[in-house]
SEDOFI-48202 format. One record per residue (C-alpha): residue number from 1; residue in one letter; x, y, z. Coordinates in steps of 0.25 Angstrom, whole numbers, plus 5000, padded with zeros to 4 digits. Layout:
residues N
  resi  resn    px    py    pz
   NUM     a     X     Y     Z
...
//
This chain:
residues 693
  resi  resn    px    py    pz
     1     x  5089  5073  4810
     2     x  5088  5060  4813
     3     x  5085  5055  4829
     4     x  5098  5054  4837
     5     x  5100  5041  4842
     6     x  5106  5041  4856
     7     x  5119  5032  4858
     8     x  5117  5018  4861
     9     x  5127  5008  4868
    10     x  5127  4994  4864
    11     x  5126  4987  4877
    12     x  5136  4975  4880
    13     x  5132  4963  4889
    14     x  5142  4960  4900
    15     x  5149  4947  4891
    16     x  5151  4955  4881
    17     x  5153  4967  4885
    18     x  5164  4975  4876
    19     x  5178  4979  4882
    20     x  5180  4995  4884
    21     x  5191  4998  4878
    22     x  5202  5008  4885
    23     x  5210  5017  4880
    24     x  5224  5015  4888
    25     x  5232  5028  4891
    26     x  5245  5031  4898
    27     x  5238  5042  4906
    28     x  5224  5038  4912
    29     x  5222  5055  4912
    30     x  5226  5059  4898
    31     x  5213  5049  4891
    32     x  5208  5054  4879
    33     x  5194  5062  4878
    34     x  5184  5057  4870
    35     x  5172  5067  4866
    36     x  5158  5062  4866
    37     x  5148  5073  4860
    38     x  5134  5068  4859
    39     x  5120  5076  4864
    40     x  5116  5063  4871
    41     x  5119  5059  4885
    42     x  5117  5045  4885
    43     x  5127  5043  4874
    44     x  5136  5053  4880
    45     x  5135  5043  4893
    46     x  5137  5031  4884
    47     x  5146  5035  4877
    48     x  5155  5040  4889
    49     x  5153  5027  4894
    50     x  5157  5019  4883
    51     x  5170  5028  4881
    52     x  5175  5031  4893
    53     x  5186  5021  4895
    54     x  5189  5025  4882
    55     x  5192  5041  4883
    56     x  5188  5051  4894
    57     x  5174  5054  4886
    58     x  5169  5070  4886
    59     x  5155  5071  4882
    60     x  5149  5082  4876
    61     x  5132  5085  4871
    62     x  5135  5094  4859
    63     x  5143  5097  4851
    64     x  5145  5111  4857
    65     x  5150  5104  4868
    66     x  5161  5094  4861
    67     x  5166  5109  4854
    68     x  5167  5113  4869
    69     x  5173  5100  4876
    70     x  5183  5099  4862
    71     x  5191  5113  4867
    72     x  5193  5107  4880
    73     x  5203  5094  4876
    74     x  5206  5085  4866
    75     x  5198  5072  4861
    76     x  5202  5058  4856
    77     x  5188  5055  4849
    78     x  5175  5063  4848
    79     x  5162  5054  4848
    80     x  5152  5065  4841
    81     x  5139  5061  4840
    82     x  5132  5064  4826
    83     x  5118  5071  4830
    84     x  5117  5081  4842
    85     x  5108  5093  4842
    86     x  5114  5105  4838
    87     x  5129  5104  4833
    88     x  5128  5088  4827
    89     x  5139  5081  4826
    90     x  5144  5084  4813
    91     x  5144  5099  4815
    92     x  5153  5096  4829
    93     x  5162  5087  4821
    94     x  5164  5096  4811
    95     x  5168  5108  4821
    96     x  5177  5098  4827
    97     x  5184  5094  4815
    98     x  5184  5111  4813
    99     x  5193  5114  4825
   100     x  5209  5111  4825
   101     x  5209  5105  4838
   102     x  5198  5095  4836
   103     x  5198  5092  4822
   104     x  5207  5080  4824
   105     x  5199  5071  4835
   106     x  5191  5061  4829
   107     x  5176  5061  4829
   108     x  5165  5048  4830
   109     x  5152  5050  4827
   110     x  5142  5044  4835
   111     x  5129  5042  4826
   112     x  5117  5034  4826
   113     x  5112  5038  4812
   114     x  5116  5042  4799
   115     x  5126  5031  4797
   116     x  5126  5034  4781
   117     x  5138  5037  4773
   118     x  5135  5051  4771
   119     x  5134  5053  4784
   120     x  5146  5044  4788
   121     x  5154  5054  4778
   122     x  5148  5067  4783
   123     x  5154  5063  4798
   124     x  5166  5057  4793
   125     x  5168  5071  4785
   126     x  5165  5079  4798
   127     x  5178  5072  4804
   128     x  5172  5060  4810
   129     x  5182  5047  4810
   130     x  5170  5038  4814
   131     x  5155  5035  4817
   132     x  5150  5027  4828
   133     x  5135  5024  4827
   134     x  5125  5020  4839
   135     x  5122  5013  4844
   136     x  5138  5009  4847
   137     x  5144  4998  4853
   138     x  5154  5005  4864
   139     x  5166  4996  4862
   140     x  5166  5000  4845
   141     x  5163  5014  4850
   142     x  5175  5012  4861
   143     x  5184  5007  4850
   144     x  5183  5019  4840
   145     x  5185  5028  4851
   146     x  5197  5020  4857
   147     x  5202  5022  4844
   148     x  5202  5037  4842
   149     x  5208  5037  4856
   150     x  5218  5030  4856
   151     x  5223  5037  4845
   152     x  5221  5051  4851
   153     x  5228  5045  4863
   154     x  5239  5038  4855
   155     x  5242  5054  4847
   156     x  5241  5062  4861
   157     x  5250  5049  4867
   158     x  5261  5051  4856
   159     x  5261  5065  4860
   160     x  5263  5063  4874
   161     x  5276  5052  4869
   162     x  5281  5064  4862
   163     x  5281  5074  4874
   164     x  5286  5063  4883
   165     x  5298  5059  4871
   166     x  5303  5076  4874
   167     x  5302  5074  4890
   168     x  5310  5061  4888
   169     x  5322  5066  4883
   170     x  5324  5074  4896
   171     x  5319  5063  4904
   172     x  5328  5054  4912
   173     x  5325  5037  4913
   174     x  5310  5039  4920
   175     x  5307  5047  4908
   176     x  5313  5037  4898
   177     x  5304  5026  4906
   178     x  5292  5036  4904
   179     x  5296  5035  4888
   180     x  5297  5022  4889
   181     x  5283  5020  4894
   182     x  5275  5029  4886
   183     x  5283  5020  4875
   184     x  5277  5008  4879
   185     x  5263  5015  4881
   186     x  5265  5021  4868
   187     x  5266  5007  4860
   188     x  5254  5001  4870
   189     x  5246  5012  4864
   190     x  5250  5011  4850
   191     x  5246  4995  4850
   192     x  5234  4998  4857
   193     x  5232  5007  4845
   194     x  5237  4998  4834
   195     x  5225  4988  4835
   196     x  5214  5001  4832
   197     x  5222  5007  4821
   198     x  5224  4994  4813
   199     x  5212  4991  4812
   200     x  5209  5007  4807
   201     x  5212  5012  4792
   202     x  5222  5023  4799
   203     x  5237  5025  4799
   204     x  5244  5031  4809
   205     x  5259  5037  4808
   206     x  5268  5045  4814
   207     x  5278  5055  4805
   208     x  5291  5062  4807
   209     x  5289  5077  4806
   210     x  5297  5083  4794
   211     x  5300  5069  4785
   212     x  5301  5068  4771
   213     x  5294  5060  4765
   214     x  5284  5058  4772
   215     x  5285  5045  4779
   216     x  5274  5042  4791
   217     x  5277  5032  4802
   218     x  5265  5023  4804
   219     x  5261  5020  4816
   220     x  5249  5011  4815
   221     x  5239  5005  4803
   222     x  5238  4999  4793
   223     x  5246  5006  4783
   224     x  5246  4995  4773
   225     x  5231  4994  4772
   226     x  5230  5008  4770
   227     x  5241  5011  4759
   228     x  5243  4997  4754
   229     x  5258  4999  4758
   230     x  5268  4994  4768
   231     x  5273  5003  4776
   232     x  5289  4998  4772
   233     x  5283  5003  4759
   234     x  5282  5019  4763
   235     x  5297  5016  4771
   236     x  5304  5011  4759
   237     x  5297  5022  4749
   238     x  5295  5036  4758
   239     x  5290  5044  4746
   240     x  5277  5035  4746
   241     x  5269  5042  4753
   242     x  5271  5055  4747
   243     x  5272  5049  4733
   244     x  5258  5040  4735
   245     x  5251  5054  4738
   246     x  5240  5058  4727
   247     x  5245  5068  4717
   248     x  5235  5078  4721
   249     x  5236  5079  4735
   250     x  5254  5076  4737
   251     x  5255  5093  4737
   252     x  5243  5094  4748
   253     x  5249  5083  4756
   254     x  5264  5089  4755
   255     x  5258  5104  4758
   256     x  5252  5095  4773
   257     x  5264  5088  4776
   258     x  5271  5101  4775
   259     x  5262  5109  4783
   260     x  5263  5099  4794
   261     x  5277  5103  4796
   262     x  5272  5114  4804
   263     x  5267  5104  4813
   264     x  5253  5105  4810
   265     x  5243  5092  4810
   266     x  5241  5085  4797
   267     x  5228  5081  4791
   268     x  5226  5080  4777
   269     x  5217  5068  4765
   270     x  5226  5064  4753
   271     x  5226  5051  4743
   272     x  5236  5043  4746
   273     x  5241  5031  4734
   274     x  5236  5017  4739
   275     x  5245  5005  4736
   276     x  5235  5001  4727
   277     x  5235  5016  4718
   278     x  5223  5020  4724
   279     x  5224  5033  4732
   280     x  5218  5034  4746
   281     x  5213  5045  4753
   282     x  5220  5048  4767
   283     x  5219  5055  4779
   284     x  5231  5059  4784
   285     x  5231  5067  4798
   286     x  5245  5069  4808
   287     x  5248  5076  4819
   288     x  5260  5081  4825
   289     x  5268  5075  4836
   290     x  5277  5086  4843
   291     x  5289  5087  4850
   292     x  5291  5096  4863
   293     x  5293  5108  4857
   294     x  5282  5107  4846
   295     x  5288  5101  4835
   296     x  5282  5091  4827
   297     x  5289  5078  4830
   298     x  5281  5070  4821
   299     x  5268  5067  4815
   300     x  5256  5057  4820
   301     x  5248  5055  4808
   302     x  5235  5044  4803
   303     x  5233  5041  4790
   304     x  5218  5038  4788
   305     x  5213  5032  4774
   306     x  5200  5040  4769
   307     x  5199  5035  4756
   308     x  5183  5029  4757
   309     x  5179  5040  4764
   310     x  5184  5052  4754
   311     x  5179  5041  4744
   312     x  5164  5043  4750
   313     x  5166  5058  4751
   314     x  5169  5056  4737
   315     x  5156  5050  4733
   316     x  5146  5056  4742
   317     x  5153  5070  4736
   318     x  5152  5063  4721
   319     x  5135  5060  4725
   320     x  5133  5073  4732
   321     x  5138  5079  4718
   322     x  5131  5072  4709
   323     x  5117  5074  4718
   324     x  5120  5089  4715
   325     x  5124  5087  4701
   326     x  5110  5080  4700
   327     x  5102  5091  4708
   328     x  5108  5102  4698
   329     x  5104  5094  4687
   330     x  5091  5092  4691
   331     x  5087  5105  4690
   332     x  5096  5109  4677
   333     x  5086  5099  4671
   334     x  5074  5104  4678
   335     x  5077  5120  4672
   336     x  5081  5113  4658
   337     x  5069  5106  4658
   338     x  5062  5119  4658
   339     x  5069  5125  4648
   340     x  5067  5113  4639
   341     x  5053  5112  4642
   342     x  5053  5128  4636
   343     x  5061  5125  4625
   344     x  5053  5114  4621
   345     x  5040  5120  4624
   346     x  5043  5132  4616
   347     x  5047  5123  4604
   348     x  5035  5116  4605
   349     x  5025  5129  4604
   350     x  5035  5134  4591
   351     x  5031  5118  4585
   352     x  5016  5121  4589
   353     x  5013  5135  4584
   354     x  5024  5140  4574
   355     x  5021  5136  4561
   356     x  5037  5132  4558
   357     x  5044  5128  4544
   358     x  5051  5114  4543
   359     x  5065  5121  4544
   360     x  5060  5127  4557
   361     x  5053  5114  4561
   362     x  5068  5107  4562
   363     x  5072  5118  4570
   364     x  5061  5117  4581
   365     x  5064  5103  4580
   366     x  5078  5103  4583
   367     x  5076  5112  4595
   368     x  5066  5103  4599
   369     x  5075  5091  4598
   370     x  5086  5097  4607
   371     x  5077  5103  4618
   372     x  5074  5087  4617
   373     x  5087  5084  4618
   374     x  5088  5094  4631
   375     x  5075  5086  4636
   376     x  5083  5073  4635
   377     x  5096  5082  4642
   378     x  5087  5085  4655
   379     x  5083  5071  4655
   380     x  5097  5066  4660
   381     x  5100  5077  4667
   382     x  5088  5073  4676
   383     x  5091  5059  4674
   384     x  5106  5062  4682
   385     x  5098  5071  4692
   386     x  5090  5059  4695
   387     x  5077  5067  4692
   388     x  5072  5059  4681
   389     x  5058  5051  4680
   390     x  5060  5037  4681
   391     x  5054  5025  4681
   392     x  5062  5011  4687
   393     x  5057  4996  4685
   394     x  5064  4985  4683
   395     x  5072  4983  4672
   396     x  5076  4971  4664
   397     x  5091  4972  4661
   398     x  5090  4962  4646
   399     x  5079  4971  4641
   400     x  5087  4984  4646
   401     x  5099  4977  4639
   402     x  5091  4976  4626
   403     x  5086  4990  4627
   404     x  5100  4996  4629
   405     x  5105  4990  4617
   406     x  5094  4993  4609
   407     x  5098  5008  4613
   408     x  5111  5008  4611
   409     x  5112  4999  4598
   410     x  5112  5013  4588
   411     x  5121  5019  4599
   412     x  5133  5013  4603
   413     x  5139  5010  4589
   414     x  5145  4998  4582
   415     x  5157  4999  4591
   416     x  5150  4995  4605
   417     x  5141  4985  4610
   418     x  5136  4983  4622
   419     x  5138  4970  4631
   420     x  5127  4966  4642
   421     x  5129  4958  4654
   422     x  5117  4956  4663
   423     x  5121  4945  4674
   424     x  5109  4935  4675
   425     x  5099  4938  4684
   426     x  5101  4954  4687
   427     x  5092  4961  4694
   428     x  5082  4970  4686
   429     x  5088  4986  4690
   430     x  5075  4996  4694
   431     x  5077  5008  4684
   432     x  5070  5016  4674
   433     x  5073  5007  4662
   434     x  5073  5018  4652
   435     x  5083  5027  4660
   436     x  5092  5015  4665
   437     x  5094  5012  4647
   438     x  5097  5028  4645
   439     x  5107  5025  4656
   440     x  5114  5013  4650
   441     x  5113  5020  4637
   442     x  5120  5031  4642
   443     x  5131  5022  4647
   444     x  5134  5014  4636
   445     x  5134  5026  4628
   446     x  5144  5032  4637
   447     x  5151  5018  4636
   448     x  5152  5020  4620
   449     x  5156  5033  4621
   450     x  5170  5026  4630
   451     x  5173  5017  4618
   452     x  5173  5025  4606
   453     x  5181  5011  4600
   454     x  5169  5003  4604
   455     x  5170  4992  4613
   456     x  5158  4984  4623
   457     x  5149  4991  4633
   458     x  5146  4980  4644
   459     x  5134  4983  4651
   460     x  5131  4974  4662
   461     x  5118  4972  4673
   462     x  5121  4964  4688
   463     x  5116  4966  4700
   464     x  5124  4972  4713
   465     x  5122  4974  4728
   466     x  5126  4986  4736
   467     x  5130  4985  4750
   468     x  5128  4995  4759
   469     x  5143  4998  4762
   470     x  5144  5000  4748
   471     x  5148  5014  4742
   472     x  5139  5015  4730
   473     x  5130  5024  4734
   474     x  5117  5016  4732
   475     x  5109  5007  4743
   476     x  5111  4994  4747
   477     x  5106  4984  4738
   478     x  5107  4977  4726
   479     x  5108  4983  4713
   480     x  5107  4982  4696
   481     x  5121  4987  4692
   482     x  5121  4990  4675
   483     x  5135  4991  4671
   484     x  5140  4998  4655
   485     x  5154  4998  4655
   486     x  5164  5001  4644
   487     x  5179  4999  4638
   488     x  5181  5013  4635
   489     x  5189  5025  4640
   490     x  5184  5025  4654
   491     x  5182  5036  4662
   492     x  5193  5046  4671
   493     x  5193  5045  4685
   494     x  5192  5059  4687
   495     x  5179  5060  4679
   496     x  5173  5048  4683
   497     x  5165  5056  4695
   498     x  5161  5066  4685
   499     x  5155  5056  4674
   500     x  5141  5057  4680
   501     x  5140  5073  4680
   502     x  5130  5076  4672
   503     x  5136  5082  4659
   504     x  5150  5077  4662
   505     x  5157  5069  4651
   506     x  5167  5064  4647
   507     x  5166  5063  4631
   508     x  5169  5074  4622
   509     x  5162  5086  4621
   510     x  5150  5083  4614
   511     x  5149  5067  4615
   512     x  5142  5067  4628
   513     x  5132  5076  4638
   514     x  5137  5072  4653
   515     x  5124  5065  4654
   516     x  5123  5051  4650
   517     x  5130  5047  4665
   518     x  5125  5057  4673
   519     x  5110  5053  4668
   520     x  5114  5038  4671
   521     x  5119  5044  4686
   522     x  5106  5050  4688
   523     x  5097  5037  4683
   524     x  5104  5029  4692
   525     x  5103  5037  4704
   526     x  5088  5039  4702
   527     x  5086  5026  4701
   528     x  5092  5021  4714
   529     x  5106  5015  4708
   530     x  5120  5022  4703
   531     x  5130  5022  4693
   532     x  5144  5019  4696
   533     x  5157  5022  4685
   534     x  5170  5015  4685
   535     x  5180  5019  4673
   536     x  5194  5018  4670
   537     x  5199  5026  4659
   538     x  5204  5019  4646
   539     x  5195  5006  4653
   540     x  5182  5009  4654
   541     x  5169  5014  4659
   542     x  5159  5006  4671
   543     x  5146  5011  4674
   544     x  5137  5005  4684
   545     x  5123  5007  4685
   546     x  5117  5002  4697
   547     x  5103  5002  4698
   548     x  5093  4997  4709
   549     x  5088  4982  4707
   550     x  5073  4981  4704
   551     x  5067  4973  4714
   552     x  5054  4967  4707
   553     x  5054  4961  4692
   554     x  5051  4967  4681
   555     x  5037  4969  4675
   556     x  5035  4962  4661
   557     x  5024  4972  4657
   558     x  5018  4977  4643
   559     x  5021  4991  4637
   560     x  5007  4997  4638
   561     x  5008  5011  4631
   562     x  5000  5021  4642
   563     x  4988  5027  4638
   564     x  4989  5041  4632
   565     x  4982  5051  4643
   566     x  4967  5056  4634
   567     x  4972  5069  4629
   568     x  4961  5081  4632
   569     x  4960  5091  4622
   570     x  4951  5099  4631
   571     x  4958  5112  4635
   572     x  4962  5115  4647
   573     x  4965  5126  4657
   574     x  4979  5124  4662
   575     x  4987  5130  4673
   576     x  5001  5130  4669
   577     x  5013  5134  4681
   578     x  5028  5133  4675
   579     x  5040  5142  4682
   580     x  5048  5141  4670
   581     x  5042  5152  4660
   582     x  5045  5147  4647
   583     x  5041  5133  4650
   584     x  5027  5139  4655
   585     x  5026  5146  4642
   586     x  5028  5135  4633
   587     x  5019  5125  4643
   588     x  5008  5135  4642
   589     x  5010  5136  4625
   590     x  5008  5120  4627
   591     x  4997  5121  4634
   592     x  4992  5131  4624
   593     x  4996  5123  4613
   594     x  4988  5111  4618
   595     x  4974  5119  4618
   596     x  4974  5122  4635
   597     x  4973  5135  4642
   598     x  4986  5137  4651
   599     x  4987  5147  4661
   600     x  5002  5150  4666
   601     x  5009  5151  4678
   602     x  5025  5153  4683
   603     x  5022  5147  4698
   604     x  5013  5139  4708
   605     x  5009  5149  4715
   606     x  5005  5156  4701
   607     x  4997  5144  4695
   608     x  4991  5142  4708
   609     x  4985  5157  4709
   610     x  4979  5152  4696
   611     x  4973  5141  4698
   612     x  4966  5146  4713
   613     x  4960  5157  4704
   614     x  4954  5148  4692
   615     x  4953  5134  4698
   616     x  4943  5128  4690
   617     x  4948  5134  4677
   618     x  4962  5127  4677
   619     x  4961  5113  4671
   620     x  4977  5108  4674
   621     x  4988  5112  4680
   622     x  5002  5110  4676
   623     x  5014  5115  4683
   624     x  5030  5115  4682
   625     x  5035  5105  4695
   626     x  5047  5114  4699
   627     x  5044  5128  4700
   628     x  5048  5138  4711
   629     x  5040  5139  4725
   630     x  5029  5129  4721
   631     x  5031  5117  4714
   632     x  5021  5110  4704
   633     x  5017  5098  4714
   634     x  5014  5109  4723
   635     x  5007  5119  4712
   636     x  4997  5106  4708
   637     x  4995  5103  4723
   638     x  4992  5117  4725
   639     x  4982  5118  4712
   640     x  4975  5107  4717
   641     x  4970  5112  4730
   642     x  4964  5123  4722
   643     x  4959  5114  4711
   644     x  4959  5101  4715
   645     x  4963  5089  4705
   646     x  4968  5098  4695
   647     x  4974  5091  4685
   648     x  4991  5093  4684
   649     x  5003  5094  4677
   650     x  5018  5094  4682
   651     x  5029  5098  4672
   652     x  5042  5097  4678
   653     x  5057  5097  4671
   654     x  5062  5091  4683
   655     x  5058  5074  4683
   656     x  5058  5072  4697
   657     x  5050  5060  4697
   658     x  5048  5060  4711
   659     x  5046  5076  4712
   660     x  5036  5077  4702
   661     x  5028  5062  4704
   662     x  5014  5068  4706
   663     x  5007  5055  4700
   664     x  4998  5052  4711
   665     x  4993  5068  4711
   666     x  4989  5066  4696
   667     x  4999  5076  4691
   668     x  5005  5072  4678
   669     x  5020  5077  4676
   670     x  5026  5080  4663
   671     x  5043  5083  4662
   672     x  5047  5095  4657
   673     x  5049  5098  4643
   674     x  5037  5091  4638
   675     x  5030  5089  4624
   676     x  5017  5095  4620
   677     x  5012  5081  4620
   678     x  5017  5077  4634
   679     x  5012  5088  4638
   680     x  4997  5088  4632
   681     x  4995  5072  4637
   682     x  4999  5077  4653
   683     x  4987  5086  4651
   684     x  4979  5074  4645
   685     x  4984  5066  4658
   686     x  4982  5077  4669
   687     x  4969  5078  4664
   688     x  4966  5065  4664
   689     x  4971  5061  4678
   690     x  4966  5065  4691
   691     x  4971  5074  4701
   692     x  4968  5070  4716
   693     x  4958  5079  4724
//
């Protein structure tokens, strides 16, 4: 956890020192009580200081202590500070927000870290109506208190008009000059309150118990700003609240309304039609007003609009989901690889030592081709996992252009072409060329695919910069945005989350895998970018791939072919640890195959027994990377204490470049399944390099 900062008030010099503001009341006895929980003293004295015109201030060192003071009165505001030891301020708000009685006073956060969105979210999800962050200037921290006052003070003063309103009608001419002046008081209060609620996207109204239709009085704010109606508008037209509800949530609003006959508060979320069609989430909470006997009289009421913050749940839900989505698929490709690595290994032994007939010959080499076609299957599930190797530079977008087309010209068909629009001067994006051409590939393939009458694939390059406020989800700075887009039937709304789940389509069975945009998803994500859709059905398809911007030039270099590693036909003595059997099998047959001596093991600890008990007659070591209780890293670490600058192999079906990257140990990795060949020139190279001491 990171170090608590205590509370710091800016100070003010005598010229310009700012005003305090006062909150006004009829009665100097009955002010409003403002709860200050933090484990600090010196805040709490601040704070006390900077607030006590404001409110009568209780203090309170834990959060034990604010659920203790909270049974003993009621509270305008509570100021709850984010980190204390024990029960923190997230746990304290959530029990607050748990109990009936307390559930309804608004909390502040006072926090000097973790100002992130995701933080942001979490408070504002555990009932929080604000942060304040420190150090704090004490008339803003003044302000948004005042604010929360006032309007407990407004709601308890409108009580106390309704208690005085019964006593009046047996009252003589001194208690109509007593109404008369809690009147005037009244209407001071609601101006004094009319200046902070403008300027505060909230509506308040008040509502006759029992009306039909609904038909809300509004008291204050900006009702045309929030509904893009006038108010003469819901007068002249009473059905248009109820008629502007969202399909799906009219019978769970009608089913509140009705419960709040029975006098109970009301607080419920439901979309509401904007006057520009779009619908808006919105908060709306009420209260009953009584009369003397009980009954409720009317309602007191805000209408809050939440719409960008259920907007952010909605995303940080929508990348919690995919970050799972990618976990689980990491290690379904992980397993598969092993069972391909089998397959393929066991296909390979029947090639080498069974005399087979041509008719038989086909057959193995059918089986072959579609274990090869699983190979290339794994490799985009792990490309949406984000697991994949790669290898960014910079990337000249005219040769990517030309390499694109050259791909796709045996593709795409007679009926579509493709139309490029680089803007001069673009910025060179840092990728792994060959992944971002699969990806464009797989995009305009997908772009086809929408236009079976054919049509124009436009794919564009420009350059774009990313703020910090904004919502894309990446880093501020500037960034190489790829756009393909297409004419053809566009995309549901309702699937267009979905689109990039792995082996979620939306073509007919049989004409698609699910995984063309899920890999496109992953490469982006991986390489420090992401992909953004915007579709309309029967208009259209946008994807947008943004991608980092390379910061240096690109290199004008040579293809020089690397030199082959010397391949020893000397045979060697070779440890061999795998967990998964049949892959042990078939590695060892490999080995055999290849005129070396393998000795097998199932775990670390196993191969590890070996070597301690033979060290000089093992000649390399190769070992699985995920396997249970030990991992390779660790098994070649551990073998080269006993036997130092033994020569190594990882295998691994689970291409975590930055897991497995064991260059500068001198181990060489090669990626489940693998060839005989691949296999025999790892030797060659683990042999030749040399391991540290």
């Amino acid at each position: 956890m990171q170090r608590k900062q205590p509370l710091a008030v800016r100070p003010a010099t005598q010229d310009s020192r700012p005003p305090v503001l006062k909150v006004i009341t009829p009665d100097l006895e009955a002010r409003a009580r403002i709860l200050v929980v933090d484990d600090d003293e010196h805040n709490l004295l601040a704070i006390r200081t900077v607030l006590e015109d404001v409110g009568e201030v209780v203090v309170a060192k834990s959060g034990e202590e604010a659920l203790r003071a909270l049974l003993r009165g009621e509270f305008a505001v509570i100021l709850l500070d984010v980190y204390m030891p024990g029960m923190d301020g997230y746990e304290v708000a959530r029990m607050i927000r748990g109990r009936e009685q307390t559930k309804r006073i608004p909390i502040i956060f006072l926090s000097a870290v973790n100002k992130e969105t995701e933080h942001l979210i979490r408070g504002y999800s555990m009932g929080a109506v604000d942060y304040v962050f420190k150090p704090v200037e004490p008339i803003v921290l003044q302000s948004k208190v005042a604010v929360f006052v006032d309007l407990f003070l407004m709601t308890r003063e409108i009580r106390r008009k309704a208690e005085a309103e019964q006593e009046l009608l047996d009252a003589t001419i001194r208690a109509n000059a007593e109404r008369l002046r809690a009147e005037r008081e009244l209407r001071l209060a609601e101006q004094r309150q009319s200046a902070i609620i403008q300027s505060l996207p909230i509506l308040l109204y008040l509502e006759t118990e029992g009306v039909s239709p609904r038909m809300p009085k509004l008291v204050s704010g900006d009702f045309t700003a929030m509904t893009g109606l006038g108010v003469d508008e819901i007068r002249r037209t009473p059905t248009l609240w109820h008629d502007r509800l969202h399909p799906e949530d009219r019978e769970r609003v009608e089913a509140a309304l009705k419960g709040r006959g029975h006098g109970a508060p009301l607080a419920m979320e439901y979309r509401w039609q904007h006057a520009d069609g779009r619908y808006r989430h919105v908060l709306d909470q009420a209260v009953p007003l009584r009369e003397a006997d009980g009954k409720p009289m009317e309602y007191a009421g805000t209408l809050l609009d939440v719409t960008e913050r259920k907007d952010l749940e909605t995303q940080l839900l929508h990348v919690r989901k995919m970050d799972a989505i990618g976990k689980l698929t990491g290690g379904i490709a992980h397993d598969f690889n092993n069972l391909l690595a089998a397959v393929i290994g066991g296909l390979g032994m029947i090639e080498r030592r069974v005399p087979l007939d041509e008719e038989h010959r086909k057959i193995l080499a059918m089986t072959q081709h579609a274990a090869g076609q699983g190979t290339e299957l794994v490799s985009r599930l792990l490309a949406f996992a984000r697991k994949q190797r790669l290898e960014p530079a910079a990337i000249d977008l005219t040769a990517l252009a030309g390499a694109v087309d050259d791909l796709l010209s045996h593709t795409l068909g007679g009926l579509v072409e493709i139309a490029w629009d680089i803007e001069p001067d673009v910025a060179h994006p840092y990728a792994d060329e060959a992944q971002l051409e699969l990806a464009l590939m797989n995009l305009a393939i997908n772009a086809r695919d929408a236009m079976p009458d054919g049509g124009t694939i436009h794919i564009s390059a420009r350059e774009a910069a990313v703020e910090a406020r904004d919502d894309i989800g990446l880093p501020a700075g500037r960034y190489v945005v790829l756009t393909v887009a297409d004419a053809g039937c566009g995309i549901a709304p309702d699937l267009l989350e979905r689109v990039m789940e792995p082996f979620f389509t939306t073509k007919d069975v049989g004409k698609g895998t699910g995984l063309g945009l899920s890999m496109v998803y992953g490469f982006a994500n991986q390489s420090g970018g992401t992909v953004r859709i915007e579709s309309c059905e029967g208009d259209g398809t946008r994807v947008e791939l943004w991608l980092p911007r390379s910061a240096e030039g690109i290199v004008k270099t040579s293809p020089i072919e690397p030199a082959p590693a010397p391949i020893s036909n000397a045979c060697l003595n070779i440890l061999l640890v795998d967990d998964h059997e049949g892959v042990r099998a078939t590695t060892a047959a490999l080995l055999e195959d290849l005129g070396h001596l393998p000795v097998s093991a199932e775990d670390g600890p196993g191969v590890l027994d070996l070597l301690g008990a033979n060290p000089d007659g093992v000649d390399l070591i190769i070992s699985d990377y995920a396997m249970p209780h030990v991992s390779g890293a660790e098994v070649i670490r551990r073998a080269r204490q006993i036997r130092p600058a033994l020569p190594a192999i990882i295998i691994t079906g689970y291409a975590d470049s930055s897991a497995i990257d064991l260059a500068d140990q001198q181990v060489v990795a090669v990626n489940k399944p693998f060839t005989p060949a691949q296999m025999k020139d790892a030797i060659a190279r683990a042999m030749e390099a040399k391991a540290p001491d």
